[in-house]
NUPA-436555 format. One line per 2 residues: number of its first residue (from 1); their letters; for each residue x, y, z of C-alpha. Coordinates in nm, 2 decimals. Example, Ala and Ser with C-alpha at 12.3 -4.5 7.8 and 13.67 -1.06 7.14 Angstrom:
BEGIN
1	as	1.23,-0.45,0.78 | 1.37,-0.11,0.71
This chain:
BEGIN
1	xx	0.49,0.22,2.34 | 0.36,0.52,2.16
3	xx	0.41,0.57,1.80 | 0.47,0.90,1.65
5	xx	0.14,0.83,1.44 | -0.07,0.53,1.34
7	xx	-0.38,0.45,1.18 | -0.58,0.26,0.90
9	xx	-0.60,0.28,0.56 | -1.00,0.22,0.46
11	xx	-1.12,0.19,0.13 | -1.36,0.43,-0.03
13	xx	-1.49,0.19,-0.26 | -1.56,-0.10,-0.05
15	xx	-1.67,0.04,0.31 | -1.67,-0.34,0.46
17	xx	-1.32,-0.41,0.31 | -1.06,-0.47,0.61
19	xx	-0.83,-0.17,0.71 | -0.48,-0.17,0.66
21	xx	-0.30,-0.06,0.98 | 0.02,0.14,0.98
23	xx	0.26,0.32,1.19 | 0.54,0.57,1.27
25	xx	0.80,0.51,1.55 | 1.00,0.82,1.71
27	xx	1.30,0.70,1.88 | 1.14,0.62,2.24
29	xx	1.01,0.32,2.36 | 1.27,0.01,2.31
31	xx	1.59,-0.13,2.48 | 1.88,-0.01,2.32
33	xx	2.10,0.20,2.53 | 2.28,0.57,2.42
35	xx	2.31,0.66,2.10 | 2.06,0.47,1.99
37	xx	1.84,0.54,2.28 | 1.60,0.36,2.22
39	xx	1.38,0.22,2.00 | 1.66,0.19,1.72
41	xx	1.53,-0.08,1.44 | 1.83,-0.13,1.26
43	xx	2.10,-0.40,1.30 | 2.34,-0.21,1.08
45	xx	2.45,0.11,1.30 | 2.65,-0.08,1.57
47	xx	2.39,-0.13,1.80 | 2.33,-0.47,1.99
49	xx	2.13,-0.74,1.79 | 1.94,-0.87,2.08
51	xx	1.84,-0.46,2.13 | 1.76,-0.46,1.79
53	xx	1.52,-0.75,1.78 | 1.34,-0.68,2.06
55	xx	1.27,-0.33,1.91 | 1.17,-0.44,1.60
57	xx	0.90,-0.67,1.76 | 0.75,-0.42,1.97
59	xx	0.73,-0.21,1.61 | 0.56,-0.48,1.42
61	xx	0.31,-0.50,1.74 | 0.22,-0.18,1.67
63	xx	-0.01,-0.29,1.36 | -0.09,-0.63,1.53
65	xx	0.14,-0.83,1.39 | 0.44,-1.04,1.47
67	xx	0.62,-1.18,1.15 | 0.81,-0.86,1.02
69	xx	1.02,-0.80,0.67 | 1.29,-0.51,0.67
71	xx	1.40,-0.34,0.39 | 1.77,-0.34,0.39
73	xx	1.82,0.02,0.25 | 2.08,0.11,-0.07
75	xx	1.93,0.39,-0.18 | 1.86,0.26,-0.56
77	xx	1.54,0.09,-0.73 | 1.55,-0.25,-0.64
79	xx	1.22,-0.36,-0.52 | 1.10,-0.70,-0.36
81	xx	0.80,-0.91,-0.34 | 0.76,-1.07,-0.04
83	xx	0.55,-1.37,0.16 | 0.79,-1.38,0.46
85	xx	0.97,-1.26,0.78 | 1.31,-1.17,0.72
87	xx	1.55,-0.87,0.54 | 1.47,-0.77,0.18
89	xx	1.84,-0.73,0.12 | 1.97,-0.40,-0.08
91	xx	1.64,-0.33,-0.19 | 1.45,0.04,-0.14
93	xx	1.06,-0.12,-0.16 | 0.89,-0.38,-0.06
95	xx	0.57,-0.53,-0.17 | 0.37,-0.81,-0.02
97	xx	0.03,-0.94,-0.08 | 0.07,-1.17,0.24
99	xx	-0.20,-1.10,0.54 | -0.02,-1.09,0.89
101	xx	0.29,-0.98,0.73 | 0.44,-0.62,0.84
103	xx	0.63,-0.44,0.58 | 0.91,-0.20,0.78
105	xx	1.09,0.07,0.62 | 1.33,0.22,0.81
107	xx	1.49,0.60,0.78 | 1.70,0.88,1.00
109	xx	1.61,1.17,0.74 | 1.50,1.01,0.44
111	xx	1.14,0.99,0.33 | 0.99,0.68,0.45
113	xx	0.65,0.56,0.24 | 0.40,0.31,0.34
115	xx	0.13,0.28,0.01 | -0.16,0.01,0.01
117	xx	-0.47,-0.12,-0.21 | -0.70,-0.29,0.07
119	xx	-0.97,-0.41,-0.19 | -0.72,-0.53,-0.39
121	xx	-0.48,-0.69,-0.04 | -0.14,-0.50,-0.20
123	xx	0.08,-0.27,0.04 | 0.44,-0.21,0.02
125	xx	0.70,0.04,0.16 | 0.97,0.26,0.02
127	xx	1.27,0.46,0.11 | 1.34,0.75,-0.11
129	xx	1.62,1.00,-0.06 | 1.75,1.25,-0.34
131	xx	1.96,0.96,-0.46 | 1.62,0.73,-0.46
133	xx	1.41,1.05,-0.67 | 1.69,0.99,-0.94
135	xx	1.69,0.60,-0.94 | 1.31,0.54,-0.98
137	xx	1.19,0.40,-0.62 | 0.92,0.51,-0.63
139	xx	0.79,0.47,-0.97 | 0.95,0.09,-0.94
141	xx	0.73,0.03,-0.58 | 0.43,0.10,-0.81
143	xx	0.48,-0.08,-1.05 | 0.51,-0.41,-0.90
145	xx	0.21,-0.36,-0.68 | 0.03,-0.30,-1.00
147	xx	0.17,-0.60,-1.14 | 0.04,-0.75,-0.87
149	xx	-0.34,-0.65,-0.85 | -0.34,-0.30,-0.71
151	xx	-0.50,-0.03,-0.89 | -0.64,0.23,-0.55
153	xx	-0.33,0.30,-0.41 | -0.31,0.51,-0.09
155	xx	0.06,0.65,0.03 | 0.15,0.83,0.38
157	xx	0.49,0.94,0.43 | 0.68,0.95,0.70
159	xx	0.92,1.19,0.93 | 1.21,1.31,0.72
161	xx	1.42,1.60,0.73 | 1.26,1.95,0.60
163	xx	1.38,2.15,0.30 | 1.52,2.41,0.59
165	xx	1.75,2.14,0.73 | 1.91,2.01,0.40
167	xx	2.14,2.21,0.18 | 2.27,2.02,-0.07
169	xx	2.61,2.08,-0.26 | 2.63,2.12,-0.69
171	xx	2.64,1.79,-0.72 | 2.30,1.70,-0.60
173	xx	2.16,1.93,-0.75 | 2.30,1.89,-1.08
175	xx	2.22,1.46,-1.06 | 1.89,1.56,-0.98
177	xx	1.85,1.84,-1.24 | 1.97,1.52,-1.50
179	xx	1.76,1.26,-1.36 | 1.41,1.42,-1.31
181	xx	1.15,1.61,-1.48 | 1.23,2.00,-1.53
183	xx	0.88,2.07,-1.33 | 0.97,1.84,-1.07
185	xx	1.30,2.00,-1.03 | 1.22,2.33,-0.97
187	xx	0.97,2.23,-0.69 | 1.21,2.06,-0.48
189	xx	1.52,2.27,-0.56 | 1.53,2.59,-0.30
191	xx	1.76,2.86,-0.28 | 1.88,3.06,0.03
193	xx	2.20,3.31,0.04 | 2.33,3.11,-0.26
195	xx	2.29,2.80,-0.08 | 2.10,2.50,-0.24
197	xx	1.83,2.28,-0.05 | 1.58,1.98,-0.17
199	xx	1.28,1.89,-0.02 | 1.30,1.54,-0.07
201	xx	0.91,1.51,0.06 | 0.80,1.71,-0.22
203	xx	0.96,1.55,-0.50 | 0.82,1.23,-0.34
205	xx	0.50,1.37,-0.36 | 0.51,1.47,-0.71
207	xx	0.64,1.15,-0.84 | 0.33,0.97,-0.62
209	xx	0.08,1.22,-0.80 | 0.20,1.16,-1.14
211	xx	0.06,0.82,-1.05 | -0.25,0.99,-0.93
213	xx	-0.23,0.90,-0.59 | -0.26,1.13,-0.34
215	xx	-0.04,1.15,-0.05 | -0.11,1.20,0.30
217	xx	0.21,1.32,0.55 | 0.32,1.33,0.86
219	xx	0.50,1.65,0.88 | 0.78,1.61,1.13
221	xx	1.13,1.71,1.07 | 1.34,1.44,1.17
223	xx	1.67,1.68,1.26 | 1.42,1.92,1.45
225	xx	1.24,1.70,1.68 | 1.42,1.52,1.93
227	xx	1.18,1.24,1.94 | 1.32,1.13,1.62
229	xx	1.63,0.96,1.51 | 1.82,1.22,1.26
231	xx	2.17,1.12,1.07 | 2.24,1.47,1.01
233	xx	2.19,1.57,1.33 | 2.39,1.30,1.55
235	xx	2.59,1.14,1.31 | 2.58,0.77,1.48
237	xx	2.25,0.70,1.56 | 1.95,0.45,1.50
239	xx	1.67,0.43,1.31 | 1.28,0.48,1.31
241	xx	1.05,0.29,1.08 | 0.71,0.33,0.90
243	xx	0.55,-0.01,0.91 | 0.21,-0.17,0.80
245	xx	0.03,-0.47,0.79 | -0.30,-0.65,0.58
């Protein structure tokens, strides 16, 4: 199977420190059959559990793993520390300290985010949509890997849908013009023959910089590319994932 990226996270500080590996999935590669051809990770879309799992292990494989935790998306600020395999229910981050343990955080258009501290032996994952900007995910995801010894954080995120692809009606705009910074606002909000648009990436971004981290991205638009699972776009449909592993 052939992820839509992968790599490692290295430390700058400590060159003999041990990677963190990571991943993207595109939607080729598993078992499930149409629409969630085929490597849909989710169990809640109507797809076949047996599918599911199997798709889910070939993902955690992908960063040398076998025990796997899924975040169990609400879109709010719930955050959980975990040391096992299993479903981080309604929660939006993830954060384990626990070596052999893949985090998976899984999206159709929303901005997935894989962060880690090797030195330190802190990742996590988030799922942030416009709703997520306003509730704190972010910020929260931080904060309990700091509470938990990380203090070099490293993010990458994920596929999501582009600014282009997602007008937005008043009432987005005017949560998000509540909940966030005035700065951060007018960087995300865009404006096209009087319709609205966020770039949900960008106000991931800034939140991850006002942290001082400095993201990385993988710049694919999930209702552009085929290769990628896209709500917007199909309606019913699976999910890909960002996963990584200490």
């Amino acid at each position: 199977m052939n992820p839509v990226a992968a790599g490692q996270l290295r430390s700058a500080t400590t060159p003999g420190s041990r990677p963190v590996s990571w991943a993207a999935t595109g939607r080729f590669g598993g078992v499930s059959a149409d629409p969630f051809e085929s490597l849909n990770l989710s169990t809640t879309v109507g797809d076949l559990q047996d599918a599911v799992i199997e798709n889910q292990v070939r993902a955690a494989h992908l960063v040398g793993v076998s025990r796997y935790n899924v975040l169990d998306a609400k879109h709010g600020s719930q955050v959980a520390l975990v040391s096992a395999g299993g479903i981080a229910h309604e929660c939006d981050g993830a954060v384990t300290t626990t070596p052999g343990l893949a985090l998976m955080v899984l999206a159709a258009d929303c901005v997935p985010i894989v962060l880690a501290d090797q030195t330190n032996g802190v990742i996590a994952v988030a799922h942030c949509g416009w709703r997520g900007l306003v509730a704190g995910i972010v910020d929260a995801t931080i904060d309990l890997m700091q509470a938990n010894g990380a203090d070099k954080i490293q993010a990458i995120t994920g596929p999501a849908i582009c600014v282009s692809c997602y007008p937005v009606q008043q009432d987005c705009v005017t949560q998000l013009e509540a909940g966030l910074p005035t700065g951060i606002v007018s960087s995300i909000i865009k404006m096209s023959n009087d319709q609205r648009f966020v770039d949900v990436r960008a106000g991931v971004h800034a939140q991850l910089e006002a942290h001082g981290i400095h993201p990385s991205a993988i710049l694919e638009c999930t209702m552009e590319n085929p290769a990628l699972f896209s709500y917007r776009r199909d309606g019913r449909t699976g999910r890909q994932a960002m996963v990584i592993a200490l």
